[in-house]
KEKEDREN-507922 format. One record per residue (C-alpha): x, y, z; residue number from 1; residue in one letter. Coordinates in nm, 3 decimals. Layout:
residues N
<site><x>X</x><y>Y</y><z>Z</z><n>NUM</n><res>A</res></site>
...
end
This chain:
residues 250
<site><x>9.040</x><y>12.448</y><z>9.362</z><n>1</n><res>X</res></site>
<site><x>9.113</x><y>12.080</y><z>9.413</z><n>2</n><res>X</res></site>
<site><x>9.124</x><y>11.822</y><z>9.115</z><n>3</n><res>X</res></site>
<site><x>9.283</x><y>11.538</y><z>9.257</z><n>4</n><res>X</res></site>
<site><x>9.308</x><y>11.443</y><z>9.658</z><n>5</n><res>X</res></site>
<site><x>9.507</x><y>11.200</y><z>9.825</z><n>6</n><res>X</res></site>
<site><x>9.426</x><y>10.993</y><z>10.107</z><n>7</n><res>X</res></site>
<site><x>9.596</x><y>10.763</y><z>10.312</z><n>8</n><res>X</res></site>
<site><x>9.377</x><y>10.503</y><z>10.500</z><n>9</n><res>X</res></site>
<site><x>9.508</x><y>10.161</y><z>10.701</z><n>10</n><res>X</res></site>
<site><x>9.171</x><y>10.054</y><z>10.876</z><n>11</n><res>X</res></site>
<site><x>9.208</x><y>10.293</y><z>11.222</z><n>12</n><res>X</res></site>
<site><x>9.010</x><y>10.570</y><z>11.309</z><n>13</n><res>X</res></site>
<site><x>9.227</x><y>10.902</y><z>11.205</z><n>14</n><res>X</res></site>
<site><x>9.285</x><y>10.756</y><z>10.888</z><n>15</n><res>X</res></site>
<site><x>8.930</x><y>10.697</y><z>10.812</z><n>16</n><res>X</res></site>
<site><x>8.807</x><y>11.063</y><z>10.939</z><n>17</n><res>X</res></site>
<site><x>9.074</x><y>11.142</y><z>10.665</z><n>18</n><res>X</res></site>
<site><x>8.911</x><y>10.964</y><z>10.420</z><n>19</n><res>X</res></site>
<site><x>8.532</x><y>11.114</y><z>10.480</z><n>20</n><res>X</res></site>
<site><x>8.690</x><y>11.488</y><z>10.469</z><n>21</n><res>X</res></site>
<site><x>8.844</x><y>11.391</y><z>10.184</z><n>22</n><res>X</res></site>
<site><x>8.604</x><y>11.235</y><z>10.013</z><n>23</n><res>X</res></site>
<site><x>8.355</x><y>11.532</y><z>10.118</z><n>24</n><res>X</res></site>
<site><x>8.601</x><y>11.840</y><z>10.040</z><n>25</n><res>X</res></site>
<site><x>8.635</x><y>11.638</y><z>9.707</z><n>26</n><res>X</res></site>
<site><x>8.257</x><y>11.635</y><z>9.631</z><n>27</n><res>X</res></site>
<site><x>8.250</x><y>12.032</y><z>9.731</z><n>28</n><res>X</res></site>
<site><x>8.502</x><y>12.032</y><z>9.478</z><n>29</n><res>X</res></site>
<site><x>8.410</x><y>11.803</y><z>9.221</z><n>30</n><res>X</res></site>
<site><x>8.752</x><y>11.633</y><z>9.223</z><n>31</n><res>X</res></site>
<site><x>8.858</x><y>11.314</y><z>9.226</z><n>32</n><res>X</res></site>
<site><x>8.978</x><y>11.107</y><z>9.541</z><n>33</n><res>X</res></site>
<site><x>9.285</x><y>10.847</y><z>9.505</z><n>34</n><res>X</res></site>
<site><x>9.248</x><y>10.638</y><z>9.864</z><n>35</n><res>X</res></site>
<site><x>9.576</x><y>10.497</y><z>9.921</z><n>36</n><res>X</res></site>
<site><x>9.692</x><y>10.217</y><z>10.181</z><n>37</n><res>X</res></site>
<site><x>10.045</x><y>10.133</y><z>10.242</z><n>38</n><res>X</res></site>
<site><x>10.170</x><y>9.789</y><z>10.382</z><n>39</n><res>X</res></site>
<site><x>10.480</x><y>9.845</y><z>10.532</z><n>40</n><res>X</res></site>
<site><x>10.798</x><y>9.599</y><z>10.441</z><n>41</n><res>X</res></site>
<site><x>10.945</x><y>9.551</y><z>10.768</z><n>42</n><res>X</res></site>
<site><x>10.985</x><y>9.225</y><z>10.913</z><n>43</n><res>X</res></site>
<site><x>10.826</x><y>9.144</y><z>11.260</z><n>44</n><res>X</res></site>
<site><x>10.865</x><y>8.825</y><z>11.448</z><n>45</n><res>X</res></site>
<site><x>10.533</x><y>8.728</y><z>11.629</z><n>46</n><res>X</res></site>
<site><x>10.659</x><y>8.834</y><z>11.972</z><n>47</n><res>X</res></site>
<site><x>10.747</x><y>9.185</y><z>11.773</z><n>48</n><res>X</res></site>
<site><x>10.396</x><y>9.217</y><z>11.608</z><n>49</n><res>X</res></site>
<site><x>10.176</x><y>9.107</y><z>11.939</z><n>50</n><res>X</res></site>
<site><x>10.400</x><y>9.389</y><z>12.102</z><n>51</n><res>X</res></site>
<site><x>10.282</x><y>9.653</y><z>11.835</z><n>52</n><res>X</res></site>
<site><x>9.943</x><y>9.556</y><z>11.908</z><n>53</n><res>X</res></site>
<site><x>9.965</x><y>9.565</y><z>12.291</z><n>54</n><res>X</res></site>
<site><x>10.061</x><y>9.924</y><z>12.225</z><n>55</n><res>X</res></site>
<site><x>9.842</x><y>9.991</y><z>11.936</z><n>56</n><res>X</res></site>
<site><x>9.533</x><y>9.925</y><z>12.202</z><n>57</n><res>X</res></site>
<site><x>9.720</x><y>10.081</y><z>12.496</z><n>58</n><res>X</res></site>
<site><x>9.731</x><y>10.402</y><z>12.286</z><n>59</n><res>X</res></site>
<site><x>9.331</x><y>10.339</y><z>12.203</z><n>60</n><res>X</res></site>
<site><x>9.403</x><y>10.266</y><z>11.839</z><n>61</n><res>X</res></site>
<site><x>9.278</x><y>9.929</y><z>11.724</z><n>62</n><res>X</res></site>
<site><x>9.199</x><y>9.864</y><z>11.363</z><n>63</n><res>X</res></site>
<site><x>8.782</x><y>9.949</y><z>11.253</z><n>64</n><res>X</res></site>
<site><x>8.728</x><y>9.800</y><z>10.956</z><n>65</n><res>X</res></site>
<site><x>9.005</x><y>9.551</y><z>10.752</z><n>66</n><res>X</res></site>
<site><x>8.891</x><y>9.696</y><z>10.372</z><n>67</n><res>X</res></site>
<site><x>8.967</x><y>10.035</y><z>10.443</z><n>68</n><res>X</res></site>
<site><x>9.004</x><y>10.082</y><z>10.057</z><n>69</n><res>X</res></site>
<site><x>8.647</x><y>9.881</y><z>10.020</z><n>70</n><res>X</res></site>
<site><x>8.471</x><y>10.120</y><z>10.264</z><n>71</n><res>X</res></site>
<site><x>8.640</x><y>10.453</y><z>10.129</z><n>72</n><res>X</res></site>
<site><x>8.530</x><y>10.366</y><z>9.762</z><n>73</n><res>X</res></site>
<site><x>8.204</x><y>10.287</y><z>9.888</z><n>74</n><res>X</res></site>
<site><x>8.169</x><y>10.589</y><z>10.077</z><n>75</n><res>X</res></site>
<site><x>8.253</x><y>10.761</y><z>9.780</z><n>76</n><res>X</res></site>
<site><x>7.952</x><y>10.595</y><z>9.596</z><n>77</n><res>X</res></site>
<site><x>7.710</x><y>10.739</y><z>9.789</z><n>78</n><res>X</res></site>
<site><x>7.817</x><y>11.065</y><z>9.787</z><n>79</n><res>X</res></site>
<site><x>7.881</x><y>11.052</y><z>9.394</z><n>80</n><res>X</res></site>
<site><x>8.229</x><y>11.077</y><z>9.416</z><n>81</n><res>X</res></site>
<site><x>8.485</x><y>10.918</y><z>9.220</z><n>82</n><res>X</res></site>
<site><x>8.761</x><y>10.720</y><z>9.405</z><n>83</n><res>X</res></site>
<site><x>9.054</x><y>10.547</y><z>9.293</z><n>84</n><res>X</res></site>
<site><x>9.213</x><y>10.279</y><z>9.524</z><n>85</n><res>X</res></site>
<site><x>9.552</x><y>10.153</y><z>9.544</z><n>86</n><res>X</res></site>
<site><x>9.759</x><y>9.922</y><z>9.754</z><n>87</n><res>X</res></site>
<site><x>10.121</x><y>9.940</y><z>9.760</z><n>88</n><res>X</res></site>
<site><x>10.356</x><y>9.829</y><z>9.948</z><n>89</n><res>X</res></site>
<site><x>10.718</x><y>10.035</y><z>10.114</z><n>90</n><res>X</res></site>
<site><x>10.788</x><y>10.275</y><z>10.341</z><n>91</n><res>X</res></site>
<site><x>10.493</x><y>10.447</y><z>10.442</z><n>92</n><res>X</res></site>
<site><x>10.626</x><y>10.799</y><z>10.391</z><n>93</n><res>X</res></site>
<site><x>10.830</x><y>10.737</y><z>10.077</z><n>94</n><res>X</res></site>
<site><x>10.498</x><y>10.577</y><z>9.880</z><n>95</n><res>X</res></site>
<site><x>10.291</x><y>10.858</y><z>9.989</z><n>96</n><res>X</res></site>
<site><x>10.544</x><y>11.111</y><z>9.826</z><n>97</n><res>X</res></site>
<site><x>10.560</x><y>10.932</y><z>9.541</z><n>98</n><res>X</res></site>
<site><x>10.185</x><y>10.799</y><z>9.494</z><n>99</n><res>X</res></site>
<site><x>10.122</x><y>11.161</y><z>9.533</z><n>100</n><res>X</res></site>
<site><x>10.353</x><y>11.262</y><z>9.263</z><n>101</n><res>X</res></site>
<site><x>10.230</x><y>10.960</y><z>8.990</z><n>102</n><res>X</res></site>
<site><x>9.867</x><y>11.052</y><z>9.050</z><n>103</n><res>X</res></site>
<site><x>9.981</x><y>11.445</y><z>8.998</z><n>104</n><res>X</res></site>
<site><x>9.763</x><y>11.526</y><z>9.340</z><n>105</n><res>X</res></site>
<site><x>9.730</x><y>11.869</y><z>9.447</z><n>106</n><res>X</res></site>
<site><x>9.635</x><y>11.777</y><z>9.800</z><n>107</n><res>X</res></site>
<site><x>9.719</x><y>11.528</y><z>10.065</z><n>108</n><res>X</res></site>
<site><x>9.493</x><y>11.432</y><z>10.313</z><n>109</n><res>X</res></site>
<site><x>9.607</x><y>11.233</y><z>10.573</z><n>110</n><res>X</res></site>
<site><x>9.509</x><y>11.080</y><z>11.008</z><n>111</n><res>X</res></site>
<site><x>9.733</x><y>11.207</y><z>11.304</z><n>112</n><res>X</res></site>
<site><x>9.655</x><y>10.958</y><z>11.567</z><n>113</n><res>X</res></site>
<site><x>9.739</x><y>11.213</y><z>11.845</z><n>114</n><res>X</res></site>
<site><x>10.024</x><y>11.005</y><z>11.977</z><n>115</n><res>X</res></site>
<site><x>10.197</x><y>11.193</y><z>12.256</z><n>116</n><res>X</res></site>
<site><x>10.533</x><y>11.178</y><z>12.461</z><n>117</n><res>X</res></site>
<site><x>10.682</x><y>10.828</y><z>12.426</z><n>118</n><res>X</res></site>
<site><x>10.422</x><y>10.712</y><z>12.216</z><n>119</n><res>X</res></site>
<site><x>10.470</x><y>10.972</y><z>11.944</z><n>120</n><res>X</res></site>
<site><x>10.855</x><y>10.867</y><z>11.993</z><n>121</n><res>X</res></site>
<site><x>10.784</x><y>10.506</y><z>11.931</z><n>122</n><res>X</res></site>
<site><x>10.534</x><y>10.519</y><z>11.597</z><n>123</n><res>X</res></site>
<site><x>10.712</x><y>10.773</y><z>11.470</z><n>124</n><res>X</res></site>
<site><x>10.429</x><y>11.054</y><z>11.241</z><n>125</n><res>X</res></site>
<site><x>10.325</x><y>10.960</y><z>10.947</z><n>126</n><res>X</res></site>
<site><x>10.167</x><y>11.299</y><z>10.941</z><n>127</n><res>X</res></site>
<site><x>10.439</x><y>11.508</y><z>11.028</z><n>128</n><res>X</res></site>
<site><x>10.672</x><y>11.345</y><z>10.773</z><n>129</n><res>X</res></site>
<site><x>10.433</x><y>11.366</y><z>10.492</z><n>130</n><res>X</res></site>
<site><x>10.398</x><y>11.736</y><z>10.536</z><n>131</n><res>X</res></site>
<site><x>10.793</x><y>11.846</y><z>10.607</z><n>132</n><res>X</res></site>
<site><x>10.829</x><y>11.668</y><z>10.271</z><n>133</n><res>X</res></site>
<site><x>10.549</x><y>11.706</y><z>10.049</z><n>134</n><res>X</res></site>
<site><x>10.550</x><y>11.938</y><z>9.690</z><n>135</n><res>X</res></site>
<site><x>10.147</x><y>11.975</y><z>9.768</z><n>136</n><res>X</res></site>
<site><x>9.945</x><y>12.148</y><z>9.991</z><n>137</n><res>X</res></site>
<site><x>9.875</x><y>11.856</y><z>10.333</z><n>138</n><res>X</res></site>
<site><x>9.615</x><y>11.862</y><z>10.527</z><n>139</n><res>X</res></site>
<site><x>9.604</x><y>11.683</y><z>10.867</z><n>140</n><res>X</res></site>
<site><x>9.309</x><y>11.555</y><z>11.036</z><n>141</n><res>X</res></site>
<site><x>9.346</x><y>11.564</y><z>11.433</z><n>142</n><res>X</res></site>
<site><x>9.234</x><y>11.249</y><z>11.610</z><n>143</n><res>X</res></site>
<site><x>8.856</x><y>11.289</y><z>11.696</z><n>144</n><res>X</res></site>
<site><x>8.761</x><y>11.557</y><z>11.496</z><n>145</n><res>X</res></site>
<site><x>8.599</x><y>11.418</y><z>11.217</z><n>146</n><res>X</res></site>
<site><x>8.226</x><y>11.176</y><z>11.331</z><n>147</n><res>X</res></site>
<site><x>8.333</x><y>10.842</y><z>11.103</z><n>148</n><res>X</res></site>
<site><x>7.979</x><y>10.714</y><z>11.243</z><n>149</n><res>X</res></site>
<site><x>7.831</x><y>10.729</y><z>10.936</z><n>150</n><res>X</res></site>
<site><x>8.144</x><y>10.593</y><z>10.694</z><n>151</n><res>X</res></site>
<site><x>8.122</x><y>10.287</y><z>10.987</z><n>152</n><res>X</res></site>
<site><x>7.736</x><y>10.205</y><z>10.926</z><n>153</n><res>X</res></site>
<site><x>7.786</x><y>10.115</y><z>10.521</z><n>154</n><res>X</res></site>
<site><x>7.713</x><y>9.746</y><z>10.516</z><n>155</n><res>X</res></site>
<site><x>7.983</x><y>9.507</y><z>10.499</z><n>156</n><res>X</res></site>
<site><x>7.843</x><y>9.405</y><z>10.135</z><n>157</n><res>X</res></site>
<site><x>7.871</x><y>9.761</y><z>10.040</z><n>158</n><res>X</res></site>
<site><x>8.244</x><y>9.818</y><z>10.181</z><n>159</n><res>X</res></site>
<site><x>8.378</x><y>9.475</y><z>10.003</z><n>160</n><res>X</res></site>
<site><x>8.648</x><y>9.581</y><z>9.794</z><n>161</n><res>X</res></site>
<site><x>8.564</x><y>9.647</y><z>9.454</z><n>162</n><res>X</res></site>
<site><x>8.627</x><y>9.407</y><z>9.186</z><n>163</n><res>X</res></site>
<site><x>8.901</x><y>9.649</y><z>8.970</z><n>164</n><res>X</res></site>
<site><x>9.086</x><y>9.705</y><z>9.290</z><n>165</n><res>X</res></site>
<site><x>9.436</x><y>9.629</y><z>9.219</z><n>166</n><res>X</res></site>
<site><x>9.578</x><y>9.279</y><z>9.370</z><n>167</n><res>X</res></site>
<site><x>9.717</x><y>9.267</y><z>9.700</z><n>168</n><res>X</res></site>
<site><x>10.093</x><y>9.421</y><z>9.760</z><n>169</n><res>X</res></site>
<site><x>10.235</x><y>9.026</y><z>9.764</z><n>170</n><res>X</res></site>
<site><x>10.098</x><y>8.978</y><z>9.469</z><n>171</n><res>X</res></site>
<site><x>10.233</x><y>9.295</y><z>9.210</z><n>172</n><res>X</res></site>
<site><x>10.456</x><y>9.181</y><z>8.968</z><n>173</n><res>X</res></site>
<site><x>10.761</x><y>9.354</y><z>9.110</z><n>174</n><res>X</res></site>
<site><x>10.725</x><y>9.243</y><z>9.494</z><n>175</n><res>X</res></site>
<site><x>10.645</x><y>8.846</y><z>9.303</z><n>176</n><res>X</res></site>
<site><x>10.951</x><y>8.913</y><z>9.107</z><n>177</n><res>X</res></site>
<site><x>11.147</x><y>8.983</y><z>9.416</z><n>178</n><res>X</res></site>
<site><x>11.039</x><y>8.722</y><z>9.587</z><n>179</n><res>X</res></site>
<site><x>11.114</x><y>8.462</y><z>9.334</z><n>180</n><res>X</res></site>
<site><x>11.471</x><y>8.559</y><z>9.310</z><n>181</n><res>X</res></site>
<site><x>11.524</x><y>8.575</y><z>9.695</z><n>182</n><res>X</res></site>
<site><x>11.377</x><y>8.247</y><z>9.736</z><n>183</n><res>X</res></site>
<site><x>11.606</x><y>8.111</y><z>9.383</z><n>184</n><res>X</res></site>
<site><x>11.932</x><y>8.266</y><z>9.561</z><n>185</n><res>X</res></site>
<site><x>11.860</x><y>8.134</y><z>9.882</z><n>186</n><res>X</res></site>
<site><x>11.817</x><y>7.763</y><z>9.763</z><n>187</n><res>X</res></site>
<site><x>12.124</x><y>7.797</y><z>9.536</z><n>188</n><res>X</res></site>
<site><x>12.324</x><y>7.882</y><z>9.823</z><n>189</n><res>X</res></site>
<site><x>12.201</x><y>7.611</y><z>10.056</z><n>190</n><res>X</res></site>
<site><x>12.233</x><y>7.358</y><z>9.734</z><n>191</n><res>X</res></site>
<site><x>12.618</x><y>7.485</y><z>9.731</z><n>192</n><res>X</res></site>
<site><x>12.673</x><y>7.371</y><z>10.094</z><n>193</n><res>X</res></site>
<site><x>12.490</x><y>7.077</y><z>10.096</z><n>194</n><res>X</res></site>
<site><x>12.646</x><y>6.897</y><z>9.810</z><n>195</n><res>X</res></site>
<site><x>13.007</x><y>7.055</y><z>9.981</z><n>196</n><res>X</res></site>
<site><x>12.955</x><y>6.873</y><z>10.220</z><n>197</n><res>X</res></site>
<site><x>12.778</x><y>6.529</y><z>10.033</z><n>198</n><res>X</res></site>
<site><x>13.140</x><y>6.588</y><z>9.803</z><n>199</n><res>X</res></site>
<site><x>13.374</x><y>6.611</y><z>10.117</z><n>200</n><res>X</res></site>
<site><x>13.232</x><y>6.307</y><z>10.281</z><n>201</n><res>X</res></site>
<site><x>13.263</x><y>6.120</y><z>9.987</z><n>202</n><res>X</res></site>
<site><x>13.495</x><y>5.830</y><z>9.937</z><n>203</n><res>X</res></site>
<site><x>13.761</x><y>6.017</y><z>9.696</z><n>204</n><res>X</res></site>
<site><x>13.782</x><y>6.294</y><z>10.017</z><n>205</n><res>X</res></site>
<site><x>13.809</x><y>6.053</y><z>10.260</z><n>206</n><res>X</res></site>
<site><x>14.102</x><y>6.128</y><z>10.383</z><n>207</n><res>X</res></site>
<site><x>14.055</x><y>6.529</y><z>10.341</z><n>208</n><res>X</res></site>
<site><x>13.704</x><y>6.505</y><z>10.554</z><n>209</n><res>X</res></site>
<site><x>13.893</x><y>6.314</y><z>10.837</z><n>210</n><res>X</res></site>
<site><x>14.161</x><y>6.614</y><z>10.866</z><n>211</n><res>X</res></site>
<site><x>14.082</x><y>6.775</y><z>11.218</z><n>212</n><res>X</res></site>
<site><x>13.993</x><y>7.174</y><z>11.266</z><n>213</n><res>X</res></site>
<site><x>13.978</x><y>7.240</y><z>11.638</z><n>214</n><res>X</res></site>
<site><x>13.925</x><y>6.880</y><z>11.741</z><n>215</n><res>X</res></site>
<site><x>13.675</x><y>6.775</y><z>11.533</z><n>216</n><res>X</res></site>
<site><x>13.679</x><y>6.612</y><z>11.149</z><n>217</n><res>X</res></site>
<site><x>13.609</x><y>6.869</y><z>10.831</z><n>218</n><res>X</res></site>
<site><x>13.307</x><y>6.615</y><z>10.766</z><n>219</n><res>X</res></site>
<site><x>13.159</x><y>6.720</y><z>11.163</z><n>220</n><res>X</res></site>
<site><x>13.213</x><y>7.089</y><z>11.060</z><n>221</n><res>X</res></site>
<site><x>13.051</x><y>6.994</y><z>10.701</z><n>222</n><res>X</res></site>
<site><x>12.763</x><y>6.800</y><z>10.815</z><n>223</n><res>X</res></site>
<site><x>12.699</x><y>7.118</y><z>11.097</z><n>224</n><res>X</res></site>
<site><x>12.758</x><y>7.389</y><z>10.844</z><n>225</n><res>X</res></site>
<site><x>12.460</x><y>7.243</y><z>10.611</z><n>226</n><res>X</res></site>
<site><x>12.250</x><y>7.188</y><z>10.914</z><n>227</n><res>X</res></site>
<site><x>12.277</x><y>7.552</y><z>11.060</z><n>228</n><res>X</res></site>
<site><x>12.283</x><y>7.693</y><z>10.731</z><n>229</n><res>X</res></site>
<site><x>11.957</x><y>7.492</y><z>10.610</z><n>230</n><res>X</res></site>
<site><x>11.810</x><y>7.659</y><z>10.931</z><n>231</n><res>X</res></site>
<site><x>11.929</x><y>7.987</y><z>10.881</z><n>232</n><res>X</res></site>
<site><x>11.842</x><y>8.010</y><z>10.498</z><n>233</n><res>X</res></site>
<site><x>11.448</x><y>7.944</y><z>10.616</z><n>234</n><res>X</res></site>
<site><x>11.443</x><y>8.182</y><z>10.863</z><n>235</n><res>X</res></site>
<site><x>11.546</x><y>8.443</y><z>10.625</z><n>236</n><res>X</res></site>
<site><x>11.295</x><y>8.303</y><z>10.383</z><n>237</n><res>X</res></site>
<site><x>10.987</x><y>8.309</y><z>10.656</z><n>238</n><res>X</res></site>
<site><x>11.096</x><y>8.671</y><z>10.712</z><n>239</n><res>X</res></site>
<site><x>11.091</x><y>8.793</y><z>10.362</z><n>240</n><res>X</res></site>
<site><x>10.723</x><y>8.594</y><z>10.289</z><n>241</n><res>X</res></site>
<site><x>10.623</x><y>8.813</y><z>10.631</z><n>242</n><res>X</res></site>
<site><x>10.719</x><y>9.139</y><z>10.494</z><n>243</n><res>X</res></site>
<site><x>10.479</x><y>9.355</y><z>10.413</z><n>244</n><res>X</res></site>
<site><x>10.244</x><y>9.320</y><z>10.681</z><n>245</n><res>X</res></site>
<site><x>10.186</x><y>9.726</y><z>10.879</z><n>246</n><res>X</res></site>
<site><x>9.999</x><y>9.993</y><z>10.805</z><n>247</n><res>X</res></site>
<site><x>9.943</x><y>10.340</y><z>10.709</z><n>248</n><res>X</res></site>
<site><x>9.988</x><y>10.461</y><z>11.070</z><n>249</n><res>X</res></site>
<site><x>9.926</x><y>10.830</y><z>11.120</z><n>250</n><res>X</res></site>
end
């Protein structure tokens, strides 16, 4: 018997057929659901992410509802089960494992998207890794095989998420945290070139900046070192603000 089941959900449909078995085996059981979705920190360019989505809808996945904890804990309401949602962010895998083993679940319930050949190859399974790994009984729901009809027709009022639900992944105090001291390094760096090269062009290291380096003054190379580097720095920092953003893909 079943006390505590975990599901992962990210808004497509093998995740949410996962979520009404679970949610259903849970009220057979009288346990408790914990509905899980992972954002995944890996950093996409725009040409990268409107490439996953070209293939997300050429595999006949495409995202069915964006509060996939919202409708899961609704869902839950009206069959008078008790569901706990959480947001984290990581790898997808790794947080599963290890929501799994804070929440002290004795079952894992989780989508397989029935991704084949190179498609299976591309995405990777969430599924498969989950169960190779997991210290619980997992149970896989098969693309298809679960009618989500009825998890699809609660309102949009009823599926917004719920007021308790913890804040977004960007906003924990641990990603913040991270965040803050990225973005303090980064501008501590640039700071140290810039003023390098305010200090060599200077009047006391006049005659140091006008010292050539493969045909060109130190200032050229100082001035072009702050410029490149300024550009460089906020790239990296536009990357780290986009990480994050994915899914818990089955």
């Amino acid at each position: 018997m079943f006390k505590k089941i975990l599901v992962a959900v990210d808004g497509y449909a093998p995740s949410l057929g996962a979520a009404k078995e679970a949610v259903e085996m849970a009220g057979r059981e009288g346990a408790e659901v914990v509905a899980l979705q992972v954002t995944e920190e890996v950093p996409l360019l725009q040409a990268e992410k409107e490439a996953e989505t070209a293939a997300l809808k050429g595999a006949g996945l495409q995202p069915l509802t964006g509060e996939p904890l919202g409708l899961v804990a609704a869902f839950g309401r009206q069959r008078g089960v008790t569901v706990t949602t959480v947001k984290k962010s990581g790898p997808i895998t790794g947080v599963i494992l290890d929501v799994a083993k804070e929440t002290k679940s004795d079952l894992i319930v989780v989508g397989d998207s029935g991704r084949k050949g190179l498609q299976k190859l591309y995405f990777g399974s969430v599924a498969r890794a989950v169960s190779e790994h997991a210290r619980c009984p997992v149970l896989i729901i098969k693309k298809d095989t679960v009618d989500i009809t009825e998890m699809l027709s609660i309102s949009a009022e009823a599926a917004a998420a719920p007021e308790d639900m913890p804040s977004t992944a960007a906003l924990e105090p641990g990603v913040l945290r991270k965040k803050i001291s990225f973005a303090s390094g980064l501008l501590a760096l640039y700071s140290v070139m810039y003023f390098g090269a305010a200090l060599l062009t200077s009047a006391p290291y006049k005659n140091t900046a006008a010292i050539e380096l493969f045909g060109l003054p130190l200032a050229i190379w100082a001035g072009w070192t702050a410029i490149i580097g300024g550009v460089v720095i906020t790239r990296a920092f536009l990357i780290r603000l986009n990480q994050g953003e994915g899914g818990a893909r089955g």
